[in-house]
N, CA, C and O atoms as a CHARMM CRD file, in Angstrom:
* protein
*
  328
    1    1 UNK  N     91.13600  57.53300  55.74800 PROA 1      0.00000
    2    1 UNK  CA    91.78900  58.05000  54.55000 PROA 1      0.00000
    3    1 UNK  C     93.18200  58.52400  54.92400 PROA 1      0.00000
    4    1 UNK  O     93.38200  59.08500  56.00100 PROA 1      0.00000
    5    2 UNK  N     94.01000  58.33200  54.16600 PROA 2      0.00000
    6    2 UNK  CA    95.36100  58.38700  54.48100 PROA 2      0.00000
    7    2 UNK  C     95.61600  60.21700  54.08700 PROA 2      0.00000
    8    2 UNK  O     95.17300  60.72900  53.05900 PROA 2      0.00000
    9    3 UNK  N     96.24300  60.81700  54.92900 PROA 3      0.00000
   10    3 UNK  CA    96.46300  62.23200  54.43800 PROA 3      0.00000
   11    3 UNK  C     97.08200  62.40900  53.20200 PROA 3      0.00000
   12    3 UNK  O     96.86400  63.48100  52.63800 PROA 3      0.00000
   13    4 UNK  N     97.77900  61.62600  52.67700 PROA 4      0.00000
   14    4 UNK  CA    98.29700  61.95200  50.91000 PROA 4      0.00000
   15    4 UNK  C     97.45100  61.61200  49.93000 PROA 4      0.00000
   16    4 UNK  O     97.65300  61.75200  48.72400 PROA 4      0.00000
   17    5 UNK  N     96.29500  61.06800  50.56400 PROA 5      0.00000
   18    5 UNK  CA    94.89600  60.11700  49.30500 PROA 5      0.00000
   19    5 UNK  C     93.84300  61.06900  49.69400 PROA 5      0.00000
   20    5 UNK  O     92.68000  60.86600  49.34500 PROA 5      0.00000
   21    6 UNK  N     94.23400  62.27500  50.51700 PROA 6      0.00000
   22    6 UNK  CA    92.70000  63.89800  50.61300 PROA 6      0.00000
   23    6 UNK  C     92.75700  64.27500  49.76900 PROA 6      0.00000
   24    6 UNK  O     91.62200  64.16600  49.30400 PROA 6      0.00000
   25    7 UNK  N     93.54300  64.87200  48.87700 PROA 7      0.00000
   26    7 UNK  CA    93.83900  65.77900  47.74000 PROA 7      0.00000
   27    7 UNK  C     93.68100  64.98200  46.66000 PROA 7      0.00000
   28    7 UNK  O     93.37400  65.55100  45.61200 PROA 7      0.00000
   29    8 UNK  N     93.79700  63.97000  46.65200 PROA 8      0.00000
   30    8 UNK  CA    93.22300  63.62100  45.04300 PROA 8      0.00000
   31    8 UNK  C     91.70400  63.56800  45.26400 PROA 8      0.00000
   32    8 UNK  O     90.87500  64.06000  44.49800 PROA 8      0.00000
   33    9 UNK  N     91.50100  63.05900  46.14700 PROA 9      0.00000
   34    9 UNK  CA    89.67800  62.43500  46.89800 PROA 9      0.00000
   35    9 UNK  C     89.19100  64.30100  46.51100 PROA 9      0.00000
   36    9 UNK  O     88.14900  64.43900  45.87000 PROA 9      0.00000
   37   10 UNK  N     89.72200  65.18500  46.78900 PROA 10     0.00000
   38   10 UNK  CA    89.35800  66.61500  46.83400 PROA 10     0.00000
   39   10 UNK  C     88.64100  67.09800  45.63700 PROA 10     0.00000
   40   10 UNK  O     87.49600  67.44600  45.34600 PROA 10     0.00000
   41   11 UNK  N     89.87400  66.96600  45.02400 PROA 11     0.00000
   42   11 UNK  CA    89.91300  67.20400  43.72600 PROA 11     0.00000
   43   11 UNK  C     88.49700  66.54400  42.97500 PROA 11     0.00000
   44   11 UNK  O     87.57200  67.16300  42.44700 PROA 11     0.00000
   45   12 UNK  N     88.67800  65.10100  43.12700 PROA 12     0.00000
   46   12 UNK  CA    87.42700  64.44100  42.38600 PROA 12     0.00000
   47   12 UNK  C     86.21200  64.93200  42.93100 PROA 12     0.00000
   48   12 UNK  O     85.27300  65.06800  42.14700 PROA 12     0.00000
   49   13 UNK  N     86.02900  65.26500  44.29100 PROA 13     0.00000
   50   13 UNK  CA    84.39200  65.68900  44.76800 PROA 13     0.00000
   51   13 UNK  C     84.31800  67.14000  43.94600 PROA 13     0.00000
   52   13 UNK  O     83.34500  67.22600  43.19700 PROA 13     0.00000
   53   14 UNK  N     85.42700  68.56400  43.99000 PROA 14     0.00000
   54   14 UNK  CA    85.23700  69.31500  43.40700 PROA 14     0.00000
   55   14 UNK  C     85.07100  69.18900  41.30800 PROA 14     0.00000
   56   14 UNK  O     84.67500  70.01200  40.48300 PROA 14     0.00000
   57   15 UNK  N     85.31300  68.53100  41.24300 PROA 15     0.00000
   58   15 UNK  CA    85.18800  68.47300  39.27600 PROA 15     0.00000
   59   15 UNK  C     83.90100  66.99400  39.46600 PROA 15     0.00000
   60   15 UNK  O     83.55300  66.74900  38.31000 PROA 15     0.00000
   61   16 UNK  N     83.27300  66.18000  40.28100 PROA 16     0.00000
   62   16 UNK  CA    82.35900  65.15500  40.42200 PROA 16     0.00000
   63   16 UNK  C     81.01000  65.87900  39.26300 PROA 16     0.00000
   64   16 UNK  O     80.56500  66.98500  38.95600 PROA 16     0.00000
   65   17 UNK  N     80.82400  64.68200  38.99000 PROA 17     0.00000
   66   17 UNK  CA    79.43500  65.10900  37.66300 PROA 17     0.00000
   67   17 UNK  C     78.62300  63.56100  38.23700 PROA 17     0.00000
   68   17 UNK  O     79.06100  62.64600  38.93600 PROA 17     0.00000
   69   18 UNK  N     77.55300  63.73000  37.72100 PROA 18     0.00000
   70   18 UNK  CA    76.83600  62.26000  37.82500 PROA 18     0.00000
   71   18 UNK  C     77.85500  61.04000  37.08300 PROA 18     0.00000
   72   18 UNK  O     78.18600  59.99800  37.64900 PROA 18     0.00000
   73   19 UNK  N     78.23000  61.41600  35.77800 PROA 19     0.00000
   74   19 UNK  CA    78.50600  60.42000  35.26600 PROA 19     0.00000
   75   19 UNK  C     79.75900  59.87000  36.20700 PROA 19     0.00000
   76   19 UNK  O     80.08300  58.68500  36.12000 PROA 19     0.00000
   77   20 UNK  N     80.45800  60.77600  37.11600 PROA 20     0.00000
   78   20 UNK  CA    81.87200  60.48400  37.61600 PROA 20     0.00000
   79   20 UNK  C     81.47500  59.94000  38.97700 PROA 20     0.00000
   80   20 UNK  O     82.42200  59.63300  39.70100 PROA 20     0.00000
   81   21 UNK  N     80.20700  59.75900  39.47600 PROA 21     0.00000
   82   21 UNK  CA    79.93200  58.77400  40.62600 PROA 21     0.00000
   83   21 UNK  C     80.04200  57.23000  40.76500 PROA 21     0.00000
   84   21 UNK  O     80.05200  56.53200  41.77900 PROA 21     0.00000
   85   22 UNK  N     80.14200  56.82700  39.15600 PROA 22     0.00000
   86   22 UNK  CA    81.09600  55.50300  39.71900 PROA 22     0.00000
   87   22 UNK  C     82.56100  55.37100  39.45400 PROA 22     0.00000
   88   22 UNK  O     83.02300  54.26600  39.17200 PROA 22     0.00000
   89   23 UNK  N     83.06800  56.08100  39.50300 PROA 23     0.00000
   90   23 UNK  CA    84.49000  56.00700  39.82000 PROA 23     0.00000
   91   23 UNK  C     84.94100  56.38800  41.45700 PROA 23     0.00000
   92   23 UNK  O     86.01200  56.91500  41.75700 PROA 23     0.00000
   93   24 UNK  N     84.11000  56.08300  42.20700 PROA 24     0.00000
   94   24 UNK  CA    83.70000  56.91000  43.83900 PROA 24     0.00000
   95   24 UNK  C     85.02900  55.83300  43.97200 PROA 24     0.00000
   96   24 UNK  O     86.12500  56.33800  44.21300 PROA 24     0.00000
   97   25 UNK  N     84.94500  54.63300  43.84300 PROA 25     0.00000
   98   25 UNK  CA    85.61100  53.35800  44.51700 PROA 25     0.00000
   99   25 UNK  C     86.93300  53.86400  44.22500 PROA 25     0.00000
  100   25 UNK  O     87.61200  53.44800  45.16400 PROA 25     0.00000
  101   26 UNK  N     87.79400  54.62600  43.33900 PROA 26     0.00000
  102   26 UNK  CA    88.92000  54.99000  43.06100 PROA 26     0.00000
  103   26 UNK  C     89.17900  55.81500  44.13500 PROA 26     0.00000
  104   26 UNK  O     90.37100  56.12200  44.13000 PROA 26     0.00000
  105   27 UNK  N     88.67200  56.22500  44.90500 PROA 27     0.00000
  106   27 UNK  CA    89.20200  57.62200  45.82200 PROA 27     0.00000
  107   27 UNK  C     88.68800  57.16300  47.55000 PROA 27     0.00000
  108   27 UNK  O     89.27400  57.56100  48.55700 PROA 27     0.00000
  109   28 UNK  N     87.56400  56.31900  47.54300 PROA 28     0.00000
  110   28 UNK  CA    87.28100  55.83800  48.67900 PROA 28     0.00000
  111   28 UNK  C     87.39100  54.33700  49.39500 PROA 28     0.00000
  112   28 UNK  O     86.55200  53.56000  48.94000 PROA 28     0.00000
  113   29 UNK  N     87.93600  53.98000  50.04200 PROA 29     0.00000
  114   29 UNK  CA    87.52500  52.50300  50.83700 PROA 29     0.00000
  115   29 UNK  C     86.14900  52.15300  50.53500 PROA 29     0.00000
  116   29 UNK  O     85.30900  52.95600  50.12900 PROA 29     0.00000
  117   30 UNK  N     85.89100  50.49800  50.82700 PROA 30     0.00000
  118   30 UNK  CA    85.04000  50.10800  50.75400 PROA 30     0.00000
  119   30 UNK  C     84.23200  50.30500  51.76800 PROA 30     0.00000
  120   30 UNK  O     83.05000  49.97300  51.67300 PROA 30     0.00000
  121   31 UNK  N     84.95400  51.12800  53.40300 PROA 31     0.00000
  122   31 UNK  CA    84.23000  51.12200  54.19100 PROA 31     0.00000
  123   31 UNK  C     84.18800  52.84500  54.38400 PROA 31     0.00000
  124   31 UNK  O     84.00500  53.09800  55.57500 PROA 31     0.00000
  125   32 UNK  N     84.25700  53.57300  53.89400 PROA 32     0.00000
  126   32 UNK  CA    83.77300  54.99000  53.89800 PROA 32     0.00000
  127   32 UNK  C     83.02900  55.69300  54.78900 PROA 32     0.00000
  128   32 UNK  O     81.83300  55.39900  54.81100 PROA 32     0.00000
  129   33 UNK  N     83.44900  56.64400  55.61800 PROA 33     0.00000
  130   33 UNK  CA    81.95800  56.87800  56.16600 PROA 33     0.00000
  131   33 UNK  C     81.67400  58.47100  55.77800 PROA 33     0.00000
  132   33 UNK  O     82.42100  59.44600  55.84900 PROA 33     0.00000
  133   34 UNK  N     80.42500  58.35500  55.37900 PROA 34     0.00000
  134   34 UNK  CA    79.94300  59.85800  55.03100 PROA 34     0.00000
  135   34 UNK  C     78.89700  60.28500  55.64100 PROA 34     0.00000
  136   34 UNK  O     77.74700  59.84500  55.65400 PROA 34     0.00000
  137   35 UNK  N     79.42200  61.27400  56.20400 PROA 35     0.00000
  138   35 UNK  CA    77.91000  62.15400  57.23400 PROA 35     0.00000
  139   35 UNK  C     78.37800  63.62100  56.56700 PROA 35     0.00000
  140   35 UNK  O     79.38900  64.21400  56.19100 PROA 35     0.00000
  141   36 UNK  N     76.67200  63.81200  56.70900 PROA 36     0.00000
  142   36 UNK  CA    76.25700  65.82900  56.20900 PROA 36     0.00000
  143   36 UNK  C     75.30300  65.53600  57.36900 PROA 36     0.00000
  144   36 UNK  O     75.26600  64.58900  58.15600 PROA 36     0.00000
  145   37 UNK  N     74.39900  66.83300  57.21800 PROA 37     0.00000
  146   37 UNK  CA    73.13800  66.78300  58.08600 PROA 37     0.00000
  147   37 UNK  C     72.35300  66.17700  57.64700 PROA 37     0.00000
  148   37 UNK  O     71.52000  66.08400  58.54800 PROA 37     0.00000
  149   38 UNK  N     71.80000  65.34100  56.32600 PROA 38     0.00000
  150   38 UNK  CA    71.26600  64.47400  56.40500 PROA 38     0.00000
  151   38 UNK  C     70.91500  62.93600  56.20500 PROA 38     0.00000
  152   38 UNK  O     69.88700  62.27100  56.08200 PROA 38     0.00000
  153   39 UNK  N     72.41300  62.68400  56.23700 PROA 39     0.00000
  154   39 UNK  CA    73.00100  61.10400  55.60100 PROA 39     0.00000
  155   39 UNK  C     74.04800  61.40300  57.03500 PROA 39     0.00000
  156   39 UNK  O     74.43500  62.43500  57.58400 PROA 39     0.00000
  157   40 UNK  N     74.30900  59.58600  57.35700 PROA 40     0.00000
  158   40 UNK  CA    75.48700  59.19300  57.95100 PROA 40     0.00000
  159   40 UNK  C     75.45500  57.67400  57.64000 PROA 40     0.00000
  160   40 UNK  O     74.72400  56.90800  58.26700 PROA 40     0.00000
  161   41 UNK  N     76.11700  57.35300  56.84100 PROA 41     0.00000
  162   41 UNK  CA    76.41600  56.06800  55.69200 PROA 41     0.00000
  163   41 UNK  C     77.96500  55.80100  56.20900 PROA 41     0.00000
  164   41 UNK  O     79.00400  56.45400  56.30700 PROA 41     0.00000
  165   42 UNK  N     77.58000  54.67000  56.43800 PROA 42     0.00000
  166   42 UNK  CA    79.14500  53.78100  55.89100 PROA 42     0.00000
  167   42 UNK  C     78.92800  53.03500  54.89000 PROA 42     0.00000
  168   42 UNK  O     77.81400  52.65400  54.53200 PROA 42     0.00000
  169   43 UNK  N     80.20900  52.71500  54.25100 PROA 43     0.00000
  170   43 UNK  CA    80.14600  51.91800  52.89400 PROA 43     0.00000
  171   43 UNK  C     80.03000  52.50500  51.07800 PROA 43     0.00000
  172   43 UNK  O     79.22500  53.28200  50.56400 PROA 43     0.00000
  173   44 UNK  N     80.72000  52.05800  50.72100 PROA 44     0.00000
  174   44 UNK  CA    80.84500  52.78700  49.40900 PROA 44     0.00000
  175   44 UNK  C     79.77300  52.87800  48.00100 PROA 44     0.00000
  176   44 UNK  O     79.88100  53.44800  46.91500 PROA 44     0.00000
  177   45 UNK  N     78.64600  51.96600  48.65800 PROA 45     0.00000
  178   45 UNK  CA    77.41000  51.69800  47.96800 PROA 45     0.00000
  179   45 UNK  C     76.60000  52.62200  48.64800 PROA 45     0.00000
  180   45 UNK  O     76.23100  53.52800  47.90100 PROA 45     0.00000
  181   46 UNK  N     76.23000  52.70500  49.70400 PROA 46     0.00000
  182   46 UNK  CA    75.22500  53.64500  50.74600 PROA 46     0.00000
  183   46 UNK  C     76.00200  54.90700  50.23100 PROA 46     0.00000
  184   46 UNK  O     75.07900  55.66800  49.94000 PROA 46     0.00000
  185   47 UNK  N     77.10800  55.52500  49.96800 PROA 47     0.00000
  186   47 UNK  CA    77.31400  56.91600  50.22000 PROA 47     0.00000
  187   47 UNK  C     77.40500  56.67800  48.08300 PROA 47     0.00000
  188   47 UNK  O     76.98700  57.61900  47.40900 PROA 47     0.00000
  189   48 UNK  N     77.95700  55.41400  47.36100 PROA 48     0.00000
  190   48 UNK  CA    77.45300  56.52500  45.89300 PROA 48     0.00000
  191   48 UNK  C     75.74300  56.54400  46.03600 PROA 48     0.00000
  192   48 UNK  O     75.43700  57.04600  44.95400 PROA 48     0.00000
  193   49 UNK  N     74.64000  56.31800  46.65600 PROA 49     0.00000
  194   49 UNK  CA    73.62800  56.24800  46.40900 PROA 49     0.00000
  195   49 UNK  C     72.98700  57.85700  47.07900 PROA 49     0.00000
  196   49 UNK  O     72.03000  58.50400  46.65100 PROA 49     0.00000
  197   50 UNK  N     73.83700  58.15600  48.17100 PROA 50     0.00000
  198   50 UNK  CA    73.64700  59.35000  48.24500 PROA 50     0.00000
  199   50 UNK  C     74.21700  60.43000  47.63700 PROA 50     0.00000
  200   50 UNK  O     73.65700  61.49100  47.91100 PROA 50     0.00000
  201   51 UNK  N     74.92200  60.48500  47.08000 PROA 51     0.00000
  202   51 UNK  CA    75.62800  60.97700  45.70900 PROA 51     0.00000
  203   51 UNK  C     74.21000  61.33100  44.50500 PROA 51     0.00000
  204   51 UNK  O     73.72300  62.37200  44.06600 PROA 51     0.00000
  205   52 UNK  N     73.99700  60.24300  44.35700 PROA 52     0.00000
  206   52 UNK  CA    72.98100  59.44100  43.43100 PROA 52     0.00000
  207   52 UNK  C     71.95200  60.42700  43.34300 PROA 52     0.00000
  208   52 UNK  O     71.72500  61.17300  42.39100 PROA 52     0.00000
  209   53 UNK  N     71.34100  60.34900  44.45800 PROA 53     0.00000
  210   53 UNK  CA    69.83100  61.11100  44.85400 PROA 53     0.00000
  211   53 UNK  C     70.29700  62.63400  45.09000 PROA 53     0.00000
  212   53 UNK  O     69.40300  63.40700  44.74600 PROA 53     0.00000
  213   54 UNK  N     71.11200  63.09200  45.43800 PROA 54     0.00000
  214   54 UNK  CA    71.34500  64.38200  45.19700 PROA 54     0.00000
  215   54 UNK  C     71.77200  65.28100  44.29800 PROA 54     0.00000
  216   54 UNK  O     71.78700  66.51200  44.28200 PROA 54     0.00000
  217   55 UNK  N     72.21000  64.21200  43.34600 PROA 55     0.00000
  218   55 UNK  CA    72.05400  64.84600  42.14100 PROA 55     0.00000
  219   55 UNK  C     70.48300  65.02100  41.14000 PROA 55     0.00000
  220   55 UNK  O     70.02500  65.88800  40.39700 PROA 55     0.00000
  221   56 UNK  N     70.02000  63.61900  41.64900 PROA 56     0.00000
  222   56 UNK  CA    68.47300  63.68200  41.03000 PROA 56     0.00000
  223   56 UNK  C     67.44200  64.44600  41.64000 PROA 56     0.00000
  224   56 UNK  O     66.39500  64.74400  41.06500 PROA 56     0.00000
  225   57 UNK  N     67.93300  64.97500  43.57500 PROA 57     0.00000
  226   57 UNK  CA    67.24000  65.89100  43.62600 PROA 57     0.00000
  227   57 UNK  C     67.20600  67.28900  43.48900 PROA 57     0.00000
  228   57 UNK  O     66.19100  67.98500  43.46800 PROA 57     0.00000
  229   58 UNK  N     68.61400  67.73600  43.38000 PROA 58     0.00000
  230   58 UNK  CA    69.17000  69.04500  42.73700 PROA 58     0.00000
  231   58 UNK  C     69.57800  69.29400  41.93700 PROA 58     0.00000
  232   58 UNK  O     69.85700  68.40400  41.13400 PROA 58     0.00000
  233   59 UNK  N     69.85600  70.56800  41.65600 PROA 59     0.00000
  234   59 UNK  CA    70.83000  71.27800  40.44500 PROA 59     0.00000
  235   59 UNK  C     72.37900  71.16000  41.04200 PROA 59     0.00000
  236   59 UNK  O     72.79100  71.75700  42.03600 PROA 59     0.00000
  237   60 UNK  N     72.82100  70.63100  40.55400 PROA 60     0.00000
  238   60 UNK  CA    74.53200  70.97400  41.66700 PROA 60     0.00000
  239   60 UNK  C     75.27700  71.41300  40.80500 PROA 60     0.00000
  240   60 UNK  O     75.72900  70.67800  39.92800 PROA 60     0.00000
  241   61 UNK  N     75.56500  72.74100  40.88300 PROA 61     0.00000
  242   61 UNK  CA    76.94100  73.13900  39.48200 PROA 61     0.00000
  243   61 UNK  C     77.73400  73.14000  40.21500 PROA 61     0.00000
  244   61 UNK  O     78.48800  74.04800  39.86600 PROA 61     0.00000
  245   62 UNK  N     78.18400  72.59400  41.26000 PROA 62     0.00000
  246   62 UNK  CA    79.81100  72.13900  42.02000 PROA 62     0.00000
  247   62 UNK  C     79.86100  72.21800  43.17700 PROA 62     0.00000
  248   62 UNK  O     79.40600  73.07400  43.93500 PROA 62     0.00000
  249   63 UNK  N     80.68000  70.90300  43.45100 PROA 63     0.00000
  250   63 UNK  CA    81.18800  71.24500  44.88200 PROA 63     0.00000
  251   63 UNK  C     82.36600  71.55100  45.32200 PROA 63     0.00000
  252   63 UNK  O     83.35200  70.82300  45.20400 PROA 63     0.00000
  253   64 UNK  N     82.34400  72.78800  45.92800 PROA 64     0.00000
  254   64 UNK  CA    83.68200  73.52700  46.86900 PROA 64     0.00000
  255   64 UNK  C     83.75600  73.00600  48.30100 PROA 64     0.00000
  256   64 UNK  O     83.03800  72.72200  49.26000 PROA 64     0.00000
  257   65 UNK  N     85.25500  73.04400  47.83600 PROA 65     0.00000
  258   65 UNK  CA    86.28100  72.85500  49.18600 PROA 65     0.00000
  259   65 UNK  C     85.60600  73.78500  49.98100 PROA 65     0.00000
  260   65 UNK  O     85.11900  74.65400  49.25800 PROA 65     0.00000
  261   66 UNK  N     85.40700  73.94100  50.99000 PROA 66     0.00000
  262   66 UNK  CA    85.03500  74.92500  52.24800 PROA 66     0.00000
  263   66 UNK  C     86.32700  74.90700  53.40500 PROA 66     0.00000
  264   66 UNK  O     86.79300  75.94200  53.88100 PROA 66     0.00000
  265   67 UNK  N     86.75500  73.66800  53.71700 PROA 67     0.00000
  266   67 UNK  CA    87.70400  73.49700  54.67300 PROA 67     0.00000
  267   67 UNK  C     88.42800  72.00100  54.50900 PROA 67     0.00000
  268   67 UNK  O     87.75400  71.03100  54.16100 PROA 67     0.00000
  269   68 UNK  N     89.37100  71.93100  54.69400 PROA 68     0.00000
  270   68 UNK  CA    89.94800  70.43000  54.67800 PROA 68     0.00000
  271   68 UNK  C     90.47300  69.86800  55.92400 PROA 68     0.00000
  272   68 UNK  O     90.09600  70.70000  56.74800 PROA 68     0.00000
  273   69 UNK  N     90.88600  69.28500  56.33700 PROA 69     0.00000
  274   69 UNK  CA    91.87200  68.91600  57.97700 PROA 69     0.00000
  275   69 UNK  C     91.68500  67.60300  58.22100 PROA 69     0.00000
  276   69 UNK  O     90.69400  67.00300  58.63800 PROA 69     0.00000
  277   70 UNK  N     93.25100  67.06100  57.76700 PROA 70     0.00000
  278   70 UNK  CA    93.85100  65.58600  58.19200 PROA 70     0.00000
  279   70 UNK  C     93.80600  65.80400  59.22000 PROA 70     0.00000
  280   70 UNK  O     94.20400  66.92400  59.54200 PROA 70     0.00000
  281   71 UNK  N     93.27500  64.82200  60.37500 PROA 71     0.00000
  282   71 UNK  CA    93.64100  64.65900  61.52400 PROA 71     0.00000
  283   71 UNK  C     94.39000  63.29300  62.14500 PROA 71     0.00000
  284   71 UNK  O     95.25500  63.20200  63.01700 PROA 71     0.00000
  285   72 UNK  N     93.68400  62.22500  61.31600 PROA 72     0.00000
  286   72 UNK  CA    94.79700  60.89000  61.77800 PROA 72     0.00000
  287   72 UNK  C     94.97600  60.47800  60.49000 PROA 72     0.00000
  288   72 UNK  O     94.66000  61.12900  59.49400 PROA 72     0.00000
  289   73 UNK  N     95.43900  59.49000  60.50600 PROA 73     0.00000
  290   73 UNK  CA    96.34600  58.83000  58.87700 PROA 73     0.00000
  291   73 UNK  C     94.57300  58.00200  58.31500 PROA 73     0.00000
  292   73 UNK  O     94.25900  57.71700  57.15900 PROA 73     0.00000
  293   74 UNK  N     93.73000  57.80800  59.57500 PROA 74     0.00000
  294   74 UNK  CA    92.39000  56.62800  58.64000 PROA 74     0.00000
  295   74 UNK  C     91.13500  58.02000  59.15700 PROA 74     0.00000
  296   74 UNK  O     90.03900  57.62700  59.55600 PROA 74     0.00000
  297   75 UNK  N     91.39100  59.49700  59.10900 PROA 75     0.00000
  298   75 UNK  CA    90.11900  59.93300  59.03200 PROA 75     0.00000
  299   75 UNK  C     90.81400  61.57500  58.10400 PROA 75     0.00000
  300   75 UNK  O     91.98900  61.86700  57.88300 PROA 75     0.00000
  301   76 UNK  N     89.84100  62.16800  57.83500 PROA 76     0.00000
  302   76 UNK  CA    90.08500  63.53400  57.13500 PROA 76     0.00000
  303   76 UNK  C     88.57400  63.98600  56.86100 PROA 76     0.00000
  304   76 UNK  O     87.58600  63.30400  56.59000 PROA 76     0.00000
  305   77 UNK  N     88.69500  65.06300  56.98800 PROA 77     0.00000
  306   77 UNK  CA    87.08900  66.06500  57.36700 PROA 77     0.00000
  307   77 UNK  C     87.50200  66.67300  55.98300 PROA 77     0.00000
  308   77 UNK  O     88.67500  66.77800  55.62300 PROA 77     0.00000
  309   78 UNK  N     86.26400  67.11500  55.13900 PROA 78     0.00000
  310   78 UNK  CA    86.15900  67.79600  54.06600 PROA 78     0.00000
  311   78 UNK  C     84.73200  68.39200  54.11400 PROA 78     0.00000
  312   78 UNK  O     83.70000  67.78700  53.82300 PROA 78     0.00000
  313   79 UNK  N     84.84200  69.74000  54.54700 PROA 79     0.00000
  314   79 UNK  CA    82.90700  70.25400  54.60600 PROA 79     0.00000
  315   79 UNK  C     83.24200  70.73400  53.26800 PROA 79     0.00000
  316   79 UNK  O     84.35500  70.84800  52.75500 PROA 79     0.00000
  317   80 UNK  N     82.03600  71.00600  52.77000 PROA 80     0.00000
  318   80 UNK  CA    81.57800  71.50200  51.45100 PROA 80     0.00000
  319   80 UNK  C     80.66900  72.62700  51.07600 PROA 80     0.00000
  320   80 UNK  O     80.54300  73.32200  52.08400 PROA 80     0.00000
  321   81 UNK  N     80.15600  72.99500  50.34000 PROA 81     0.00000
  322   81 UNK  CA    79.29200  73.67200  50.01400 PROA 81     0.00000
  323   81 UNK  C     78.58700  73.02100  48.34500 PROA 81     0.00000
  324   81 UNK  O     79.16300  72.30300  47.52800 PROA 81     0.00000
  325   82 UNK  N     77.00400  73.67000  48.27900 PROA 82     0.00000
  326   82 UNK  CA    76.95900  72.86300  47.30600 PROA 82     0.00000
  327   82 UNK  C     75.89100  74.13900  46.70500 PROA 82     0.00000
  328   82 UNK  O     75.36300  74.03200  45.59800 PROA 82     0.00000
């Protein structure tokens, strides 16, 4: 992820609703990689599907920024809270 394409990507995970999980492809590559503690997915189908199921298995009234940090121009860390 390019450091000027975090902050919009930010933005969308913090205001994200179910219905706004397919617009994932607007903010991510096709090759994405998403790890928490219990997903580590590449690809933009594997990570909306974990999107997917965590909304069907929780309540989520939002996700917060916790920390952000560009480190190269093709990676950027975003922990969360949920």
């Amino acid at each position: 992820m390019r450091p000027d394409a975090a902050e919009p990507y930010l933005r969308f995970l913090t205001t994200l609703t179910p219905a706004g999980v397919g617009q994932l492809d607007r903010y991510c590559t096709p090759d994405v990689h998403f790890r928490d503690p219990f997903h580590d997915t590449v690809g933009i189908e594997a990570y909306r599907r974990v999107l997917i199921a965590m909304y069907e298995a929780m309540e989520i009234e939002e996700f917060r920024s916790e920390e952000h940090t560009s480190e190269l121009q093709s990676q950027s860390t975003i922990s969360y809270a949920v």
